[in-house]
Structure formats: C-alpha cells, structure tokens
N, C-alpha and C positions, 0 to 999 in steps of 0.2 A: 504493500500500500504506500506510495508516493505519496509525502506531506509536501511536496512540491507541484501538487497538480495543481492549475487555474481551477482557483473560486468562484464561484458564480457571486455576487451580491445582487440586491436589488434592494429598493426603496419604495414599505408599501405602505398604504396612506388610507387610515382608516376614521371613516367620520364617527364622531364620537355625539355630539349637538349638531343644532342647524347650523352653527358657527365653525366649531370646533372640530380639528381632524389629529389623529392620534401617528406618530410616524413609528413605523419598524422595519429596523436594517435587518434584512436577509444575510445568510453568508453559509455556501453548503457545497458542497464539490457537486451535486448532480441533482440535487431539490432532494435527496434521498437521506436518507437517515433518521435516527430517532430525534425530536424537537425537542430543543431548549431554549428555553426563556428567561431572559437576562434584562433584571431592572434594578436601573441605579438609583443613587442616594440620596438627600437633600442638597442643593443648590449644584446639581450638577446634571449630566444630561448623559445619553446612551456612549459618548464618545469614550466614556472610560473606558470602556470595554473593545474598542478600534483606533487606532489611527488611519491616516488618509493613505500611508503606503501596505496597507493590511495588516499591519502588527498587532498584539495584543491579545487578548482574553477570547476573545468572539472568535477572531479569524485561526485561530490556535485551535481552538473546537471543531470546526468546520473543516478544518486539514484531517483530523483524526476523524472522520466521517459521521459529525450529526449534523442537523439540521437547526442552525441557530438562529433566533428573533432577537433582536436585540432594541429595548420598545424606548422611546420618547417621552416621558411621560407628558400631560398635556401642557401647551406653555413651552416646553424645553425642548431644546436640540431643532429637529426637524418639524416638529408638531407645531401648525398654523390655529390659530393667529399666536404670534408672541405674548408674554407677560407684559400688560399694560397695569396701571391704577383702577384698569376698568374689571379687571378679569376678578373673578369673583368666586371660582372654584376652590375648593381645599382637598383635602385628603377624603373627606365624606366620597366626595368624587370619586377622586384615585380609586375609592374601594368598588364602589355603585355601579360605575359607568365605567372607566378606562379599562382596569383587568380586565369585566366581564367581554368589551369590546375585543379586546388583545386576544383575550381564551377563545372566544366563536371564531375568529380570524386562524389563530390557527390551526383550530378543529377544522374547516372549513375547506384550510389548505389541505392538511393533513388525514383527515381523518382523528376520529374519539381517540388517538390512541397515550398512551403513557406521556405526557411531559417529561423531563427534569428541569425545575426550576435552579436562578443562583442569581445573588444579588450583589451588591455593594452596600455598607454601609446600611440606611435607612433603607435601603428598597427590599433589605430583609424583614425589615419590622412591617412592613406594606405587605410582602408574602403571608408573613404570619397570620397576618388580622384579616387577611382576604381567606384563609383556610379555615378560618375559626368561623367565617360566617360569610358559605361563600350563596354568588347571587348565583354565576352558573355554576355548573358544576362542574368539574375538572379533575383529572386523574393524574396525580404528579406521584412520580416513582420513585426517582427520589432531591434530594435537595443541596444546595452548599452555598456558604455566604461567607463571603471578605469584612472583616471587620464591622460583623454587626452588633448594634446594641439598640436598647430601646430606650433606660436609665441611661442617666450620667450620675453615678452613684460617688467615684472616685473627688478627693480634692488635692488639689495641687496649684499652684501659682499660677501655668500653664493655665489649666483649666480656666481657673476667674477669670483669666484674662480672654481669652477665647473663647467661653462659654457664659458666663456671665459679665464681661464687661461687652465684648464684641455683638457675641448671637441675642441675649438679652436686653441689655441696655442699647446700645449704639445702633442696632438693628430696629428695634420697637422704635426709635425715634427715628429713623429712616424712613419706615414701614408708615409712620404714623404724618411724615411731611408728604413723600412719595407716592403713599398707595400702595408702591409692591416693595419687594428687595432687590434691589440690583447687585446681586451678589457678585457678580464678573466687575463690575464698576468700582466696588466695593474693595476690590481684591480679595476676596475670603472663599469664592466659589467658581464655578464654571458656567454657571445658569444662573439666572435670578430663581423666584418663588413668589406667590402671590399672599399678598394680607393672611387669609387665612390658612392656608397652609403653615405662613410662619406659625401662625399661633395655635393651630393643631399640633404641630409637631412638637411648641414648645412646652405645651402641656404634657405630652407624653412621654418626654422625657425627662422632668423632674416629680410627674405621679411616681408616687409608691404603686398602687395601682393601676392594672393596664385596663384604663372606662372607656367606652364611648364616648367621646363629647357632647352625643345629644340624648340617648339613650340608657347612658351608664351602663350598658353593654358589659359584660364581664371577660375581655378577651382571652386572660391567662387562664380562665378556668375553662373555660372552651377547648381551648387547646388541649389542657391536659383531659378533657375526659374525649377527644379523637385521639386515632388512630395516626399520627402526624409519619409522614412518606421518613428515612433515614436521615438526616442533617447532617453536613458538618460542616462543624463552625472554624473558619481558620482566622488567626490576627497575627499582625506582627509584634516582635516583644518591643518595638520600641513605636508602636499606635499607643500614643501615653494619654489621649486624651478621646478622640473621638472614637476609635475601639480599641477602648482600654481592655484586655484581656480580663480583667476583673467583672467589666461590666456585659464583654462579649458571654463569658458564662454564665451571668446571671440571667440576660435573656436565654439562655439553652437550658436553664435549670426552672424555670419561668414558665416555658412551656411544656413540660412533662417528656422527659427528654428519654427516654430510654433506647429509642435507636440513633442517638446522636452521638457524635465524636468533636470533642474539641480539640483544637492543636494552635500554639504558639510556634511562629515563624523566627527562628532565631539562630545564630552563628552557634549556641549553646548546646541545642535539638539536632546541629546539624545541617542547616540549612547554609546559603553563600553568603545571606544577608542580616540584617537586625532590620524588618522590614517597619514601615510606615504605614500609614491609614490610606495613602496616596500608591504610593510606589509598589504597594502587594500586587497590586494591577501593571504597572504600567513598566518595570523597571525590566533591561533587557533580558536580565539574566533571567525572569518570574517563567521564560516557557520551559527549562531546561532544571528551574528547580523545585518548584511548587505547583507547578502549572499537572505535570505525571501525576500528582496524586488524586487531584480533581479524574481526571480519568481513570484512576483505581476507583474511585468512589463511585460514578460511575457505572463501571463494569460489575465490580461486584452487586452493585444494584440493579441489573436487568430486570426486564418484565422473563417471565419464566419460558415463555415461547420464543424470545430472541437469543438465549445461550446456545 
C-alpha cells in the first residue's frame, strides 16, 4: 500500500439555515475506506488538521486508506457566511443542527456504516455532548482526541493569564464592544467565535458540572450510563494549560471511561517530543511519532466484518 499515492480532496458545502452553509474537507485515496470525522477546537477552524501542501493529521489518514471529513464548524474556516456581530448561533447549534447536518452528509455519502470520530481540543467536549444526546443517530466505533478537556481545573500563572485575564476578562470586553471574538485579530486563535458560543463555552469550562445551558441537561451522567465507542485521550506533557493532562483525564474519568486509554506525549514515555496543545497536531515529526498509534487504535477497533 503506497502512502505516496495522489489524494483525492474535495470541498463539500452543506446548508445548515437558509443562510448558513457548513464546509467539509474531503481527503481519501479513492472515496473508499472507513469514514472519519475530525472536529476542531475553540477559536480555530478545520485547518489544524491540513495544510495547503497536504501535511498533517487529515491527509496522514487518508494515505493509510480511510475516508476523512474534516468539518468547518459554522462561522469558521470554509463555512459561509463569516462570524459577524450579527451571527447569533452558539454551541446549542453546534449540537442541534451542524453534527446532525455533518452525520446525514456522511451517511448519505457513505452509507449507515461505523464512523470513527477524533477531535482537537474543545471539539472533543462537542463529540461528547453530541453522544450523550444525540438528535440523529450515529454509529461511531471508535474515538481519539488531542488535548481535550472540558474543566480548566488546574492553576498556575500561565493559566490566569491566558484563561482568566485573556479568555475571560479581555475577551468578555471585546465580545461585549465587538459583538463577536476576533480571535485571529486578537492573536490568541485561528478563527474568531460568536457572542454566545464564547459564553457557552465559558460556562462549561469553569462548571463543576457538565449542565445544559438551557435545560440543565445532565451531560456527564448521560455518558456514563451509555455504552460510549473506545476513547483515547492523548496530550502532551508540556499542554500546561489548555490540555492540561490533569484536566484531559478528568474529562475521561467524567464520562465513564472504561474502554478508554489515556497517554501523555512526552520525551519521558518515549516519545521525540515534550509536545504542546498546538504542535501534537501540527509538528513535523507528529506522523512518524504519535500519528502510528492513532492507527493502532484504530485497527484494533474495527467493526467485526472488516478484520
């Protein structure tokens, strides 16, 4: 099997509102293989996972023959209209309307069959609370997430300053002149976020509590009474603040974890690097050293008809 064979990608564009359309990058050597679905973090957009000369997470999958989506959330990357003062969506969305949209889209390509999901960051805490209470239904076999968390439990200097002077303080008052976050403006992200998404998210990450916003919905205990597809959680030993490994296992321990596996990235464990919140993605070395194991994970999680 040639990890050198031409890619195909493609750019598909799914209306989400009368307004709103949802983008996802394709990337698959012959449209074939099993599908995975890869959604990134707060104030960033699908690019973590590609660059423009095909590197990266996405096109890495795609060589080793599955079928990767790689989605936009709404607002960000490819997905029309841009984040203006006007956009008025939050996460309620993200869960309601964009997944489900994403999941028919690739049922539709593909066929009902097995997903594997894998996120970045927050767009694991988005998988999770879309499994806890999903609108369509969806058959994900199994799962893996870079640096996710849902708390920021940890404190450190770091921290206050990036998560309560910056995301909190300095952000709300942006948020609150602006209308949205111009995170890329800002320097702190790669995408902006809209009014309420900030403040969805900001909630969910200093509840004790994983509630609804409008419902009070009980997400963690959802979780733990499903049957949740295999997890694992990887971070690097030096994500000291946005997935702090302390707080990566606490979401894994959070949602009733029994077929998950956590692993810290680190020169310690063995690894090339002392990896980041940023760089577990995107650094040259990640396909030759952490990138193989996602593909164990993977394989040993097949659906039972494709071994």
């Amino acid at each position: 099997m040639s990890h050198h064979a031409v890619l195909q990608k493609e750019s598909i564009y799914i209306p989400v509102t009368d307004t709103d359309q949802l983008h996802l990058k394709r990337f698959s050597r012959d449209g074939k293989g099993a599908p995975v679905l890869l959604v990134h973090g707060s104030i960033e957009n699908g690019r973590i996972f590609y660059s423009k000369s095909e590197k990266g997470f996405a096109p890495y999958l795609a060589r080793h023959g599955y079928d990767v989506f790689v989605a936009d959330l709404r607002g960000r990357g490819k997905s029309t209209p841009r984040i203006t003062r006007r956009s008025t969506f939050g996460l309620t969305h993200t869960l309601r309307e964009d997944f489900p949209a994403i999941i028919d889209k690739i049922k539709e390509l593909k066929g009902d069959v097995p997903q594997y999901w894998g996120a970045h960051s927050w767009g694991g805490v988005l998988m999770l609370a879309y499994l806890a209470r999903q609108v369509v239904p969806v058959k994900v076999q199994a799962m893996f997430f870079f640096g996710s968390k849902r708390r920021i439990s940890i404190r450190s200097l770091k921290k206050f300053l990036m998560v309560d002077v910056v995301w909190n303080w300095l952000s709300k008052a942006v948020v609150s002149v602006a209308g949205s976050l111009p995170a890329k403006a800002m320097r702190i992200g790669s995408d902006s976020e809209t009014k309420l998404t900030h403040r969805q998210t900001h909630e969910w990450v200093v509840q004790r509590r994983w509630l609804d916003w409008e419902d009070k919905f009980d997400y963690a205990a959802a979780l733990q009474r499903t049957q949740l597809p295999p997890t694992l959680y990887l971070t690097g030993i030096a994500d000291d603040v946005l997935g702090h490994p302390v707080d990566v296992e606490k979401l894994m321990l959070e949602t009733g974890c029994d077929r998950s596996e956590f692993r810290v990235l680190s020169k310690a464990s063995g690894n090339l690097h002392n990896y980041g919140h940023i760089d577990i993605l995107t650094h040259p070395d990640a396909t030759h050293d952490h990138f193989p194991a996602i593909l164990r994970w993977l394989e040993k999680h097949k659906p039972v008809e494709e071994v």
